[in-house]
N, C-alpha and C positions, 0 to 999 in steps of 0.2 A: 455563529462560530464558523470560522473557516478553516479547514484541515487542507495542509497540503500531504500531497500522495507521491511517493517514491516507484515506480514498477522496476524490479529487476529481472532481466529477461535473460536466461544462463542457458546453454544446450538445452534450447526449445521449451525450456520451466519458468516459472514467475515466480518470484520469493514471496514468500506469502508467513507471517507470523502469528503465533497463538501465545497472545499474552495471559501472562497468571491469573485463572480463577476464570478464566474464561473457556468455551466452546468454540467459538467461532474462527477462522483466518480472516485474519485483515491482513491489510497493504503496509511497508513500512511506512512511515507518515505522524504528523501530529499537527497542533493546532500551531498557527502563525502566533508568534508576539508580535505586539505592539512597534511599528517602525522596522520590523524584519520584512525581506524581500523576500519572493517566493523561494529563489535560492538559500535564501542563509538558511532559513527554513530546513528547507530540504539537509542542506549542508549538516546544520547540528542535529536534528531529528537521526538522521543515519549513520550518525557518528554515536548518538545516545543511545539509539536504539540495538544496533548490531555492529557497531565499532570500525564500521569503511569510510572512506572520502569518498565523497561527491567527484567525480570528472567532469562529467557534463548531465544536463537534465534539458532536455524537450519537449515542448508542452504538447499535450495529447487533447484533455478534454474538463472541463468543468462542470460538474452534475451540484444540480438544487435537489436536497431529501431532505426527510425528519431522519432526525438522528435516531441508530441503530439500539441506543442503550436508553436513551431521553426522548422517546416517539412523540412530547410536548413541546420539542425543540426541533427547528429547521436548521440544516446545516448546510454549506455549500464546499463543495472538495473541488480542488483542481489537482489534476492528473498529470503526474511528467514521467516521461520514460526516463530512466537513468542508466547511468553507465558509472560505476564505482572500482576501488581499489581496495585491494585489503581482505581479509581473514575475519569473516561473517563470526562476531560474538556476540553471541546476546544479552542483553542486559540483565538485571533483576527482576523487571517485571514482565520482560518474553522467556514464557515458558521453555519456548523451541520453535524453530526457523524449519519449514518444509520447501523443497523445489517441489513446484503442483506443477502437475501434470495437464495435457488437453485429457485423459484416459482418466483421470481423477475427477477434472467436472464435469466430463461425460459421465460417471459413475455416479457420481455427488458423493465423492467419499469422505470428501471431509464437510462440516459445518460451518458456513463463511456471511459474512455480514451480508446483507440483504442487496443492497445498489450492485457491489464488486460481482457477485452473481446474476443477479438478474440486468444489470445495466453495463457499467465495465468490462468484466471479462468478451461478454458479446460485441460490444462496439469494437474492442482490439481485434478478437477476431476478423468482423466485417472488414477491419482497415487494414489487414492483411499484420499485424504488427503481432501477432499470436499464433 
């Protein structure tokens, strides 16, 4: 399975969502269809997801993990920093959309998928992009 990952980076925050029924923050993002470019990807994900356009998207980074819900399952995400348009709505199945703070995962205040904390969020920071 390959997920691709949206980061939106707003007054020094990262959009981070908590979809229904769930605990955790994840990235915006979703799985690639079949013959989709990492773009379109991207494009319809964050249009499905919290109702923006895509502007632009820059590739950051590609991480191999088992998956966070399916720990039987290996997954592979690639990472893009984005820059979008538009009045953040959330869909049906995102609960609610938080700007996270560095003062939030310094704290661990909220519950987040396992890579995006221990692997992601770190490596932006190291690359100065957080």
């Amino acid at each position: 399975v390959t997920r691709i990952a949206g980061i939106i980076i707003q007054n020094g925050k990262i959009l981070m969502l908590l979809g229904k029924g769930h605990k955790e923050l994840w990235t915006p993002g979703g799985k690639i269809e079949p013959g989709e470019t990492d773009e379109k990807c991207l494009k319809r994900e964050l249009k499905e997801e919290i109702g923006v356009e895509l502007l632009n998207c820059k590739f950051f980074k590609e991480y191999h993990n088992k998956s966070f819900y399916h720990p039987e399952r290996m997954t592979r995400e690639r990472v893009y920093i984005v820059q979008v348009q538009g009045e953040i709505k959330p869909a049906a199945e995102i609960e609610r959309f938080i700007w996270f703070s560095k003062e939030d995962f310094e704290n661990k205040k909220f519950s987040m998928i396992t890579n995006t904390r221990e692997a992601l969020i770190p490596d932006m920071i190291k690359a100065g992009i957080w």
